[in-house]
mmCIF file of the N, C-alpha and C atoms, coordinates in Angstrom:
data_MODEL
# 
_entry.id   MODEL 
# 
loop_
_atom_site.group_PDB 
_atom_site.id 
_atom_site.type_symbol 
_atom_site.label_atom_id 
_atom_site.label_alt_id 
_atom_site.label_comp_id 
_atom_site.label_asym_id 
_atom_site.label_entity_id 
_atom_site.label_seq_id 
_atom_site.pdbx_PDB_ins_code 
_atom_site.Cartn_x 
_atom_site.Cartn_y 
_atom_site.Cartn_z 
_atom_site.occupancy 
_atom_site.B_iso_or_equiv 
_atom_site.pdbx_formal_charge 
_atom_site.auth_seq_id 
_atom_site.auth_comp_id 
_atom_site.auth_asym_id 
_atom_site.auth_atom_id 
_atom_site.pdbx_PDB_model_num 
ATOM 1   N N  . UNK A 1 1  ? 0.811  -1.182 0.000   1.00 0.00 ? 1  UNK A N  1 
ATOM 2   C CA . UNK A 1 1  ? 0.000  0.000  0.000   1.00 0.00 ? 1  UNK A CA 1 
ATOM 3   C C  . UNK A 1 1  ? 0.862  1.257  0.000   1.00 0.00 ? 1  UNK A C  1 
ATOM 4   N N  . UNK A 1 2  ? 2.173  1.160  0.843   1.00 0.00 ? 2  UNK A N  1 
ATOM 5   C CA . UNK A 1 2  ? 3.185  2.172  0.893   1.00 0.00 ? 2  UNK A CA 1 
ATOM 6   C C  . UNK A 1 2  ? 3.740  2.450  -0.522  1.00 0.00 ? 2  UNK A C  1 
ATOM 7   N N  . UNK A 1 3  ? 4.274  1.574  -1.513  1.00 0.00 ? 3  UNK A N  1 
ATOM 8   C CA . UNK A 1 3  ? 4.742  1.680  -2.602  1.00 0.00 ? 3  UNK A CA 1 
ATOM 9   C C  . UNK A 1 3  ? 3.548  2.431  -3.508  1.00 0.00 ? 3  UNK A C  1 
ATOM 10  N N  . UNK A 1 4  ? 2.365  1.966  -3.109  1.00 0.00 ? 4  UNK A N  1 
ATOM 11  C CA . UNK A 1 4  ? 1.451  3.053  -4.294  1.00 0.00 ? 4  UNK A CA 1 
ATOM 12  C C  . UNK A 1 4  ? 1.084  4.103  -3.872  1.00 0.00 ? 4  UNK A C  1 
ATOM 13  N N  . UNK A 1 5  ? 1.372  4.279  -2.718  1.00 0.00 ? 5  UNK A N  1 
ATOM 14  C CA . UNK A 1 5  ? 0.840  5.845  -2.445  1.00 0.00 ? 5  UNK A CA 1 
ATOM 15  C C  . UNK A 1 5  ? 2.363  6.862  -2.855  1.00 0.00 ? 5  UNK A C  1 
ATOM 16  N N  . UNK A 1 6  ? 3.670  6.455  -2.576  1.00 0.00 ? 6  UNK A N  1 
ATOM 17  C CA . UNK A 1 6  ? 4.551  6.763  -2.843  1.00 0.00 ? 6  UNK A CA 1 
ATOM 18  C C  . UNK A 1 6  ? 5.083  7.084  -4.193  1.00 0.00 ? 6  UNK A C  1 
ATOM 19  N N  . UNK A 1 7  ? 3.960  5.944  -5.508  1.00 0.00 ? 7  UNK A N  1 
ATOM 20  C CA . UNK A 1 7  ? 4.980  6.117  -6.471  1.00 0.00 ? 7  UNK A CA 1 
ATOM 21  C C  . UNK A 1 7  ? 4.020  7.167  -7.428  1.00 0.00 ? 7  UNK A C  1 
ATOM 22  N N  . UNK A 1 8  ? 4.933  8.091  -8.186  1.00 0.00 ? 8  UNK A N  1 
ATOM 23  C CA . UNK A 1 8  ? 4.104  8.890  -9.183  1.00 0.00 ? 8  UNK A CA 1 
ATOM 24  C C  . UNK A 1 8  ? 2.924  8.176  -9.627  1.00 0.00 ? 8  UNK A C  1 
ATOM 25  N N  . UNK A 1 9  ? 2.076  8.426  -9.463  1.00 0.00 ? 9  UNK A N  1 
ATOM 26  C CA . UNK A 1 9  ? 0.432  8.017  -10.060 1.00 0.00 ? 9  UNK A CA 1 
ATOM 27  C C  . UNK A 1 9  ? 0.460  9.067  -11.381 1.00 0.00 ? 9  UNK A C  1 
ATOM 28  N N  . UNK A 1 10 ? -0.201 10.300 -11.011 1.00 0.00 ? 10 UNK A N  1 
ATOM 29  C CA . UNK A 1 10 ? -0.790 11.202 -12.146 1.00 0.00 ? 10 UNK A CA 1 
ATOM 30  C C  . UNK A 1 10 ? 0.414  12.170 -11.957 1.00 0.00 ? 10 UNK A C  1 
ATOM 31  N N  . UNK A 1 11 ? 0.362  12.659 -12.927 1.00 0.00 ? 11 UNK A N  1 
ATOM 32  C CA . UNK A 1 11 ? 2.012  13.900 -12.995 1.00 0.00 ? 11 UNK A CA 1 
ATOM 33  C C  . UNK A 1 11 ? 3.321  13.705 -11.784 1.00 0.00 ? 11 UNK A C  1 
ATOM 34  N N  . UNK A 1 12 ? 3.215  14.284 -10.897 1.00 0.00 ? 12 UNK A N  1 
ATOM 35  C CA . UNK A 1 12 ? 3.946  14.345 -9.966  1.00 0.00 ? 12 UNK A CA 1 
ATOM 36  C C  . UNK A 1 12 ? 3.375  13.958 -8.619  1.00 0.00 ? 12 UNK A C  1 
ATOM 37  N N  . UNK A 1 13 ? 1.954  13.525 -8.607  1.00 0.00 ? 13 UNK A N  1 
ATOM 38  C CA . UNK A 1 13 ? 1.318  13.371 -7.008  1.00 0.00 ? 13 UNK A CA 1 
ATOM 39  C C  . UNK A 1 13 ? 1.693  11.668 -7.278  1.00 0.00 ? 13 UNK A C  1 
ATOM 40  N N  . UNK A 1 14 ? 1.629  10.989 -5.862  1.00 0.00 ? 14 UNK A N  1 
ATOM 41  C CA . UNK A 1 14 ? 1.133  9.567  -5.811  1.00 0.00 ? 14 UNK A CA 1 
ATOM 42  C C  . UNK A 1 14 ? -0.298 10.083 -4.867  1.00 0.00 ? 14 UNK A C  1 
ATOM 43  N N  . UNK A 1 15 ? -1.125 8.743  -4.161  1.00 0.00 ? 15 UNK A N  1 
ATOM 44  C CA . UNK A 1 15 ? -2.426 8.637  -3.810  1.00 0.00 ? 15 UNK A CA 1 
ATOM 45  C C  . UNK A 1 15 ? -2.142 9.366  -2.882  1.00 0.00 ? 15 UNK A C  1 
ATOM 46  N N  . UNK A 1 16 ? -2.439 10.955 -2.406  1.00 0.00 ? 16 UNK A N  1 
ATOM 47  C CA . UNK A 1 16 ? -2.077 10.908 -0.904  1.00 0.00 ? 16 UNK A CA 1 
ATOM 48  C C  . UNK A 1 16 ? -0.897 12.423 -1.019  1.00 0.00 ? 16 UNK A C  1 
ATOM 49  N N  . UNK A 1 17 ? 0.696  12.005 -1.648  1.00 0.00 ? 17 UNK A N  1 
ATOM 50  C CA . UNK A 1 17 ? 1.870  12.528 -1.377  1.00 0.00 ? 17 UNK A CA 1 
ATOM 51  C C  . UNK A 1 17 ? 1.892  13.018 -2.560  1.00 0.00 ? 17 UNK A C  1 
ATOM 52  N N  . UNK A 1 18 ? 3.101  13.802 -2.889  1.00 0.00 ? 18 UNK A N  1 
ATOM 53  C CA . UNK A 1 18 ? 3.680  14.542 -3.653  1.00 0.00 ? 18 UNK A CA 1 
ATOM 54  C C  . UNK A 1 18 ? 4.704  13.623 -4.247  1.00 0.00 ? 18 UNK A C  1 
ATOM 55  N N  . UNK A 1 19 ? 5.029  13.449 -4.959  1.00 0.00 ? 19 UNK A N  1 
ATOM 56  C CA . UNK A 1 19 ? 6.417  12.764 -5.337  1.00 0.00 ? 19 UNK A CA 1 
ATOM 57  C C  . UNK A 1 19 ? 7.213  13.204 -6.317  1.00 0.00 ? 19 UNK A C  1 
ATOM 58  N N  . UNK A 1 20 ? 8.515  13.410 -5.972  1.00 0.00 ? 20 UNK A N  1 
ATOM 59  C CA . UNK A 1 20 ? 9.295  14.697 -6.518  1.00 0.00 ? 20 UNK A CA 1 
ATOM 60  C C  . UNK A 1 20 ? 11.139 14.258 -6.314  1.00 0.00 ? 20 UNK A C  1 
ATOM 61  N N  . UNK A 1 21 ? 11.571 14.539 -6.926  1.00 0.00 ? 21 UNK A N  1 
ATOM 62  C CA . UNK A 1 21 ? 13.060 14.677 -6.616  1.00 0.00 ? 21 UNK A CA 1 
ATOM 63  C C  . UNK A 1 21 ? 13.569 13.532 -7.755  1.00 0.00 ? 21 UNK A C  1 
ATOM 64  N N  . UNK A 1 22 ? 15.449 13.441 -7.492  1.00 0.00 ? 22 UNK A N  1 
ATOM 65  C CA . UNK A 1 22 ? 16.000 12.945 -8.839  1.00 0.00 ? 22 UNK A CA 1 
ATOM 66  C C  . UNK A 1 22 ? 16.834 12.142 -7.962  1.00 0.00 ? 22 UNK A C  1 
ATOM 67  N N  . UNK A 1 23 ? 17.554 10.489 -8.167  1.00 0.00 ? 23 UNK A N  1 
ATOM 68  C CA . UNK A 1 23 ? 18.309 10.308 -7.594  1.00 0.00 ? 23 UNK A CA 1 
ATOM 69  C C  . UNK A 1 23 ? 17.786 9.887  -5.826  1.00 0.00 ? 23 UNK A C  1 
ATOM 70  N N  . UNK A 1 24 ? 19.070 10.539 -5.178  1.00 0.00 ? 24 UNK A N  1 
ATOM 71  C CA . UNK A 1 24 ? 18.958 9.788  -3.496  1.00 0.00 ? 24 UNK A CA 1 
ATOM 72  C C  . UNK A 1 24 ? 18.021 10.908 -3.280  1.00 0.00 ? 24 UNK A C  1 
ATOM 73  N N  . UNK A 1 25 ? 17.989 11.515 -3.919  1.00 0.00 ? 25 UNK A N  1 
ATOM 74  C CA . UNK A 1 25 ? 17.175 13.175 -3.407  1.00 0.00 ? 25 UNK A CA 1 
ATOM 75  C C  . UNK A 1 25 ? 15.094 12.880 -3.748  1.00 0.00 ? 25 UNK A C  1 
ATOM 76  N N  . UNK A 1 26 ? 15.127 11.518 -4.654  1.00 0.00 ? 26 UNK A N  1 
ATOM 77  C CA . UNK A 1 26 ? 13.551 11.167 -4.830  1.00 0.00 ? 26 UNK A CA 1 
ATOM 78  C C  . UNK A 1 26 ? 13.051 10.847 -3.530  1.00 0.00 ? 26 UNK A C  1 
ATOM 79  N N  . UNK A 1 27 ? 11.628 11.682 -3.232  1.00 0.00 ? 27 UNK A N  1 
ATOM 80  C CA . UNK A 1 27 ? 10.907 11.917 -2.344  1.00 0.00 ? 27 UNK A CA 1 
ATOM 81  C C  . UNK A 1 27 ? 9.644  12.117 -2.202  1.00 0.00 ? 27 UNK A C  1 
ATOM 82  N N  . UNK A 1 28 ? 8.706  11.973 -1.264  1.00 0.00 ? 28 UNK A N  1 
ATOM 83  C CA . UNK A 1 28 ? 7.647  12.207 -1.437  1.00 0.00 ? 28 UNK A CA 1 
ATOM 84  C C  . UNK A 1 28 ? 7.389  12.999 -0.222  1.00 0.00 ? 28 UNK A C  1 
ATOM 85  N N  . UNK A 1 29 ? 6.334  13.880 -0.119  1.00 0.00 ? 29 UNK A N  1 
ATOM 86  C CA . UNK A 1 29 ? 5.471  14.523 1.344   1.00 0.00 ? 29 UNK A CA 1 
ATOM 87  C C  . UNK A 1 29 ? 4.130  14.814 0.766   1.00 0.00 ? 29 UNK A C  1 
ATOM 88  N N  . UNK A 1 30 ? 3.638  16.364 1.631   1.00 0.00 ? 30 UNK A N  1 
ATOM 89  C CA . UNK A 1 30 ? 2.707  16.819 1.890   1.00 0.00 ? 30 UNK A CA 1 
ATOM 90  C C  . UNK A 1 30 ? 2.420  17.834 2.599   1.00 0.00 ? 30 UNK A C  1 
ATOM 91  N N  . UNK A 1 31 ? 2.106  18.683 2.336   1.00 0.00 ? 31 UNK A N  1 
ATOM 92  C CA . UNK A 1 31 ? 2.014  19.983 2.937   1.00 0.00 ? 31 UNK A CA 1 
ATOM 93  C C  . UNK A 1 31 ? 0.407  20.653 3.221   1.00 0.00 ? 31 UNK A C  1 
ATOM 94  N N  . UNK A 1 32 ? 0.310  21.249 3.361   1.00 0.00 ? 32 UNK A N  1 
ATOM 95  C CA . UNK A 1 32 ? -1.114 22.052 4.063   1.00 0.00 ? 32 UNK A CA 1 
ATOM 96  C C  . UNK A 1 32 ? -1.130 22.995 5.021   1.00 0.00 ? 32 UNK A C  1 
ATOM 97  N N  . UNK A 1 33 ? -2.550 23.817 4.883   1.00 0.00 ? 33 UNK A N  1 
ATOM 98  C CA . UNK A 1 33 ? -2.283 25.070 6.210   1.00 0.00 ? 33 UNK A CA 1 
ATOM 99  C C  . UNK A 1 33 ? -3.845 25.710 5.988   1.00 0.00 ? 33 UNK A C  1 
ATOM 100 N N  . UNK A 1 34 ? -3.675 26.597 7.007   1.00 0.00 ? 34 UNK A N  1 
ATOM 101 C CA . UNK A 1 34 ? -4.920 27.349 6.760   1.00 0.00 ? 34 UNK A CA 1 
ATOM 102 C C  . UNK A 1 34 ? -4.372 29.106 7.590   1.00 0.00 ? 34 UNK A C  1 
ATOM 103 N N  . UNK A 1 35 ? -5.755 30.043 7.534   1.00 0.00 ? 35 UNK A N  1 
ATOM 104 C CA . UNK A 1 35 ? -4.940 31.142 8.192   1.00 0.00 ? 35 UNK A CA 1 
ATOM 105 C C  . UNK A 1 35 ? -4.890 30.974 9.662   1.00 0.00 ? 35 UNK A C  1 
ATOM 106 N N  . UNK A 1 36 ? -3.026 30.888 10.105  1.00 0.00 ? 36 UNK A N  1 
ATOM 107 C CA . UNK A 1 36 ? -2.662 30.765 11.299  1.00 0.00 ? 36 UNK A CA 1 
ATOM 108 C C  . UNK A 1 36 ? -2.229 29.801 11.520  1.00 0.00 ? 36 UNK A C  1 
ATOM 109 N N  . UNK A 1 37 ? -1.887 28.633 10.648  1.00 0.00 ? 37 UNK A N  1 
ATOM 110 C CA . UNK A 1 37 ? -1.128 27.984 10.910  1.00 0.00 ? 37 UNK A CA 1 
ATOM 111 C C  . UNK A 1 37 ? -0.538 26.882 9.041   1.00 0.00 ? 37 UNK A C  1 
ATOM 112 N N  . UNK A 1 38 ? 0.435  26.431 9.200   1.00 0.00 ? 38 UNK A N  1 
ATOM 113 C CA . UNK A 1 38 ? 0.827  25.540 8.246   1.00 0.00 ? 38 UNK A CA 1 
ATOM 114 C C  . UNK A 1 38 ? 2.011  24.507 8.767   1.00 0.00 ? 38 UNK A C  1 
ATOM 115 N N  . UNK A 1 39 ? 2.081  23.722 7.618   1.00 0.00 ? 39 UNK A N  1 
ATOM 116 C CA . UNK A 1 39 ? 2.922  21.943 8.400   1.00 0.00 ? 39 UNK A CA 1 
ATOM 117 C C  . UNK A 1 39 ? 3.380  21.324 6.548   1.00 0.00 ? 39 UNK A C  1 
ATOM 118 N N  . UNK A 1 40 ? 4.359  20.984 7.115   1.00 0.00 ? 40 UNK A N  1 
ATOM 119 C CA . UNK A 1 40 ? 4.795  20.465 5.148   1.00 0.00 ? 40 UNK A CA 1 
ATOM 120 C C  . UNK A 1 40 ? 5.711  19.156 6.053   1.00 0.00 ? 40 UNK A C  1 
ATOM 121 N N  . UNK A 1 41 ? 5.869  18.066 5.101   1.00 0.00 ? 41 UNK A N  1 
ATOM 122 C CA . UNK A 1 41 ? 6.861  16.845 5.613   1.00 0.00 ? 41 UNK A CA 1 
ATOM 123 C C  . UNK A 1 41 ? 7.026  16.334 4.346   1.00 0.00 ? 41 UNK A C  1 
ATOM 124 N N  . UNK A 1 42 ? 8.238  16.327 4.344   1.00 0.00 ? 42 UNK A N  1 
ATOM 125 C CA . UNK A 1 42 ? 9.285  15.837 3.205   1.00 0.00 ? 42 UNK A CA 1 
ATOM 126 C C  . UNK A 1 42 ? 9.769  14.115 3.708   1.00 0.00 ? 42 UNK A C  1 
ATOM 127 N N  . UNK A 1 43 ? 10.041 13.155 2.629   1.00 0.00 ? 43 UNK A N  1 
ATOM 128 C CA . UNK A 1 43 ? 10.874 12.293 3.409   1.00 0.00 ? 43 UNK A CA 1 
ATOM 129 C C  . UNK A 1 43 ? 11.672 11.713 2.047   1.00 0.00 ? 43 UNK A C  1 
ATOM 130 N N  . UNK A 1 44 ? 12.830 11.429 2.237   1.00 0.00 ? 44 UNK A N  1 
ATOM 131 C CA . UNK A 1 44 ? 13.625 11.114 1.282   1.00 0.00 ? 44 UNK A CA 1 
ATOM 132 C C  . UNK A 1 44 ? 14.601 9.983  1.415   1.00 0.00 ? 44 UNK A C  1 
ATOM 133 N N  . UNK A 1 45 ? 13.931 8.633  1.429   1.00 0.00 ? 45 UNK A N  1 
ATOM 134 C CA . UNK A 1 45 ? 13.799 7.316  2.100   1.00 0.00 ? 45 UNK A CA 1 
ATOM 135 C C  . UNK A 1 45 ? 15.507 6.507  1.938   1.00 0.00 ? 45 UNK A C  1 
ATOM 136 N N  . UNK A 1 46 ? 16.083 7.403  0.580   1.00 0.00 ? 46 UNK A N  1 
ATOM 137 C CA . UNK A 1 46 ? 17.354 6.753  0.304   1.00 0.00 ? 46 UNK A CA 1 
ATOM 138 C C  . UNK A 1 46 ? 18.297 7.124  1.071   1.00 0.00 ? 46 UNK A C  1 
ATOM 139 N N  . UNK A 1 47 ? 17.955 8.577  1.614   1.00 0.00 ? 47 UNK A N  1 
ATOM 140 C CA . UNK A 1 47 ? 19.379 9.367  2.324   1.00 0.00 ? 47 UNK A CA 1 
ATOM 141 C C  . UNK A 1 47 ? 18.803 9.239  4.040   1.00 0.00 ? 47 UNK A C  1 
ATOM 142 N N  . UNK A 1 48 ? 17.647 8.398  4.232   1.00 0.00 ? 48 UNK A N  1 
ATOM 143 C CA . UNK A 1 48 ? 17.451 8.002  5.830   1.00 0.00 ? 48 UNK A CA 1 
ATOM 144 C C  . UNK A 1 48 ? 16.612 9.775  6.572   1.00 0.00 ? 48 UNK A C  1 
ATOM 145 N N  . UNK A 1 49 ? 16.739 10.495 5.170   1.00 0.00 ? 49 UNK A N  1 
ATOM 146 C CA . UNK A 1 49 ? 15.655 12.172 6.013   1.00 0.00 ? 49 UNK A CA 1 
ATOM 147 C C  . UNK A 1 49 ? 14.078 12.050 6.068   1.00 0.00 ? 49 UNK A C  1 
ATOM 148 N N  . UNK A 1 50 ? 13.614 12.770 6.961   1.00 0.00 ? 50 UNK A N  1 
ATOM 149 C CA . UNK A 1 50 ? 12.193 12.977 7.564   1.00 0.00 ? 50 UNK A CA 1 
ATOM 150 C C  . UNK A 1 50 ? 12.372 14.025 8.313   1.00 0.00 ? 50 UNK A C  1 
ATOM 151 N N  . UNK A 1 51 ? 11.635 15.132 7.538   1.00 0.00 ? 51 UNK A N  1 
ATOM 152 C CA . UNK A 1 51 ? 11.910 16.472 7.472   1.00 0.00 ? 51 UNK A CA 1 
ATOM 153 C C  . UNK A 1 51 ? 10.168 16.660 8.078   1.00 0.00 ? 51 UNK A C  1 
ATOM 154 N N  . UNK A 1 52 ? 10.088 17.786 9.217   1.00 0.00 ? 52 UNK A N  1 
ATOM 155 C CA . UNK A 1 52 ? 8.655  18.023 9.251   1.00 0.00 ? 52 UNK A CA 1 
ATOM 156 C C  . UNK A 1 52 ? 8.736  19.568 10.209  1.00 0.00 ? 52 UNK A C  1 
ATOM 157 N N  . UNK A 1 53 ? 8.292  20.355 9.664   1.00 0.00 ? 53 UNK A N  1 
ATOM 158 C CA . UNK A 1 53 ? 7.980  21.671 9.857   1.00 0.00 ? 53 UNK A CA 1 
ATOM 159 C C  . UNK A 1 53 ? 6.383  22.112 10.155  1.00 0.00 ? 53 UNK A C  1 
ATOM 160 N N  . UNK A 1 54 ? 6.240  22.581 11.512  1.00 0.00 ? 54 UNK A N  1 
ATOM 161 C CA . UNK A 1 54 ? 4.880  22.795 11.784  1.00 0.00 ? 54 UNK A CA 1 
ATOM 162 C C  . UNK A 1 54 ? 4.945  24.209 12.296  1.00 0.00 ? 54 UNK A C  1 
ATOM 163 N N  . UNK A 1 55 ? 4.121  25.160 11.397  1.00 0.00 ? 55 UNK A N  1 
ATOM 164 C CA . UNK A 1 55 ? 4.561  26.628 11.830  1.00 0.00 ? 55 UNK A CA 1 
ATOM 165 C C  . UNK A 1 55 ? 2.922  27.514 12.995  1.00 0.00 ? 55 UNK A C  1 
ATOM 166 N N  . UNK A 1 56 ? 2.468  28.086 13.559  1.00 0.00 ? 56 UNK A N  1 
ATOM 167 C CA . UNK A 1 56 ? 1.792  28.768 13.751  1.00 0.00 ? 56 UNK A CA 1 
ATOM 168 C C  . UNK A 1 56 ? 1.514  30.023 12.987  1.00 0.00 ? 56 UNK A C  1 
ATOM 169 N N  . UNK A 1 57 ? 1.777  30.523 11.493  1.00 0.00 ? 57 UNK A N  1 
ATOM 170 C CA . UNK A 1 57 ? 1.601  31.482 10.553  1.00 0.00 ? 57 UNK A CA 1 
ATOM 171 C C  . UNK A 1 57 ? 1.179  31.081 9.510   1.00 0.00 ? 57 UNK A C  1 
ATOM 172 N N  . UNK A 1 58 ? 0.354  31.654 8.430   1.00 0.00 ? 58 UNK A N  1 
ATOM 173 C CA . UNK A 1 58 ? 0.087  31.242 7.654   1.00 0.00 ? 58 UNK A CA 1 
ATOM 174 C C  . UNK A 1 58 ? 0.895  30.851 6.507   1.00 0.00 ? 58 UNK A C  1 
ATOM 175 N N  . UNK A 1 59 ? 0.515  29.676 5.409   1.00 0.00 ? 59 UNK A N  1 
ATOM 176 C CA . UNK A 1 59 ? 0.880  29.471 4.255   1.00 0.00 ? 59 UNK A CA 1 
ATOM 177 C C  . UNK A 1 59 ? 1.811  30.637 3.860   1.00 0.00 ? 59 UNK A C  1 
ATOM 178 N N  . UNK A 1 60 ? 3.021  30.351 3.164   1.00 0.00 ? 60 UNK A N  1 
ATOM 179 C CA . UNK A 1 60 ? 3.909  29.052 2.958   1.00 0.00 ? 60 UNK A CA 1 
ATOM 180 C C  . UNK A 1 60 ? 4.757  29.243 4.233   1.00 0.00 ? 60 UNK A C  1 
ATOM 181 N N  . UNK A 1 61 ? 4.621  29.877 5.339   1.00 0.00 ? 61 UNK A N  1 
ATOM 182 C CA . UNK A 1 61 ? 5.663  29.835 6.365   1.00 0.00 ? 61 UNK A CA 1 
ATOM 183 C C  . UNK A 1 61 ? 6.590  28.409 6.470   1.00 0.00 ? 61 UNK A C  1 
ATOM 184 N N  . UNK A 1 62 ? 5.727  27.241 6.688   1.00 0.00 ? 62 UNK A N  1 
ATOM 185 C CA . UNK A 1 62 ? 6.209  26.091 6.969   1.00 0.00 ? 62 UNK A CA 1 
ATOM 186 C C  . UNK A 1 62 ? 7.364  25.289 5.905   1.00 0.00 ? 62 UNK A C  1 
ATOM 187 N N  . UNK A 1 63 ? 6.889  25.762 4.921   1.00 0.00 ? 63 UNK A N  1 
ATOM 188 C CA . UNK A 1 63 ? 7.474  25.584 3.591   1.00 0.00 ? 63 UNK A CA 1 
ATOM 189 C C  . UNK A 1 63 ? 8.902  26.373 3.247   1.00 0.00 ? 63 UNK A C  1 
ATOM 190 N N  . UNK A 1 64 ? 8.672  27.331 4.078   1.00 0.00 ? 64 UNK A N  1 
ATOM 191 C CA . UNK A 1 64 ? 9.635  28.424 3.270   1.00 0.00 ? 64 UNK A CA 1 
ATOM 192 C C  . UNK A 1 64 ? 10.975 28.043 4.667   1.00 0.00 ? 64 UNK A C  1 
ATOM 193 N N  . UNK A 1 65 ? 11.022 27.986 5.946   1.00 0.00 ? 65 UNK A N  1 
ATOM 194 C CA . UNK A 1 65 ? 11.522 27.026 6.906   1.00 0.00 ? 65 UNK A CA 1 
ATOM 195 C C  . UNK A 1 65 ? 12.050 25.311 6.581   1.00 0.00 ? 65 UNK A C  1 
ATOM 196 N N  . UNK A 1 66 ? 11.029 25.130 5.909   1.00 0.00 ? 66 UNK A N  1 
ATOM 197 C CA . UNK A 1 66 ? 11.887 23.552 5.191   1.00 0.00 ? 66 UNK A CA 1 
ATOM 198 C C  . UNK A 1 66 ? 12.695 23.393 4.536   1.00 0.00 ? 66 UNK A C  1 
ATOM 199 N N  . UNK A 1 67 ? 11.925 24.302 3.320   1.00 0.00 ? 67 UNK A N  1 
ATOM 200 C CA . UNK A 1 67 ? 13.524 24.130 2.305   1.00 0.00 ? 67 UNK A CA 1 
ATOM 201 C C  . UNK A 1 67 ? 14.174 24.842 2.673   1.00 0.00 ? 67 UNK A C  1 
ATOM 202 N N  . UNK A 1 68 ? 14.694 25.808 3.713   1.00 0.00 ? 68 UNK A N  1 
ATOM 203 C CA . UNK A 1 68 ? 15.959 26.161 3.984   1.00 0.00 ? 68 UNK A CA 1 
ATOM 204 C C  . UNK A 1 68 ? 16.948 25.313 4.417   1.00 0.00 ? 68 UNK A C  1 
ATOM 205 N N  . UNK A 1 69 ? 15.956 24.358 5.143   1.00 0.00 ? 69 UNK A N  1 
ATOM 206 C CA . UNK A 1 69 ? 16.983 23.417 5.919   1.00 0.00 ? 69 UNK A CA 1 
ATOM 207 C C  . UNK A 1 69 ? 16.969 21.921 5.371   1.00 0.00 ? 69 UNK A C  1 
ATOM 208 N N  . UNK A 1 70 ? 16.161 21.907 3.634   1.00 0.00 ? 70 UNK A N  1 
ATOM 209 C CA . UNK A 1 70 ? 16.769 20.740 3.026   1.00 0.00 ? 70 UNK A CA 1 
ATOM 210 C C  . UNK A 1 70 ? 18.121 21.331 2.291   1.00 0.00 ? 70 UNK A C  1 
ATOM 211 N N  . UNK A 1 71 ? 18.228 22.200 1.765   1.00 0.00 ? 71 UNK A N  1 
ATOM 212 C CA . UNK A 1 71 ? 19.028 23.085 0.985   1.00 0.00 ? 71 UNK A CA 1 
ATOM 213 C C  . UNK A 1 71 ? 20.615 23.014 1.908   1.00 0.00 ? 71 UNK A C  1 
ATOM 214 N N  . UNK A 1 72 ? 20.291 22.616 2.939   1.00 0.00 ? 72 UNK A N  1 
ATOM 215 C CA . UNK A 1 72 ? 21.987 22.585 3.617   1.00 0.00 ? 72 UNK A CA 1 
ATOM 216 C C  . UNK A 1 72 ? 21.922 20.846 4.366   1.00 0.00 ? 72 UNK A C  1 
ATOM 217 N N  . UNK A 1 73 ? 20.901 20.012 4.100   1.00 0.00 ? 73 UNK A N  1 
ATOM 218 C CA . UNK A 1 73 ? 21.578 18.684 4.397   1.00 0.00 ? 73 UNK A CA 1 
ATOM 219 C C  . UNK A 1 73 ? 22.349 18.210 3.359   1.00 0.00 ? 73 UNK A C  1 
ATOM 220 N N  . UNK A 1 74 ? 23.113 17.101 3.882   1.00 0.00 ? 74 UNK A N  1 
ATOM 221 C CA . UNK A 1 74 ? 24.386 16.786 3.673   1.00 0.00 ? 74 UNK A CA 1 
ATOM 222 C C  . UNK A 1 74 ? 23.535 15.549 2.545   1.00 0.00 ? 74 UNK A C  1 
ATOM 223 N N  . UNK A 1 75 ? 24.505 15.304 1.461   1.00 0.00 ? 75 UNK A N  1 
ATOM 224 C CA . UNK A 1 75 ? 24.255 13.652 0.357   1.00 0.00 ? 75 UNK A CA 1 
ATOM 225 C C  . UNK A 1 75 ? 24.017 12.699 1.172   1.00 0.00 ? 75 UNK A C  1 
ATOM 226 N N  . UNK A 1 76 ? 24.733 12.346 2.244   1.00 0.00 ? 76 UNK A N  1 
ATOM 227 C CA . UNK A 1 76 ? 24.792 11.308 2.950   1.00 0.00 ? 76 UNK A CA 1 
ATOM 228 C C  . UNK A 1 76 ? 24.786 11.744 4.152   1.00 0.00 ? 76 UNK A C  1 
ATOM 229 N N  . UNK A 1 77 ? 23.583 10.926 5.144   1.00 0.00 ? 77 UNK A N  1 
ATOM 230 C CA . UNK A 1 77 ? 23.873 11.617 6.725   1.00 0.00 ? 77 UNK A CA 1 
ATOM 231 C C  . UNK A 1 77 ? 24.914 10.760 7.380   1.00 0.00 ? 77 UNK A C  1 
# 
């Protein structure tokens, strides 16, 4: 059930996640928010990351906090 929600279905979503990236960097999450709060989770199963950002501000706060801090993990932890 994990493998199909994970793998590209229609463009870039699987059932559920996002699925995105090239390499050790292929990944899937999910993000969402409303006004006053937002939450995004990345996971990128080859390099062992599970990334999850839960903000109290609105859209894209949570988002814009994540990828800062995928943007400086390391290839390999």
């Amino acid at each position: 059930m994990l493998d199909q929600a994970i793998s590209t279905q229609f463009q870039m979503f699987g059932f559920g996640f996002v699925v995105a990236g090239e390499g050790n960097w292929k990944g899937f999450g999910h993000n969402g928010g409303a006004p006053g709060m937002s939450g995004d989770l990345h996971v990128f199963p080859r390099l062992g990351y599970v990334l999850v950002s839960l903000s109290n501000l609105d859209p894209p706060a949570s988002t814009r906090s994540l990828e800062f801090i995928e943007a400086r993990l390391p290839e390999a932890p």
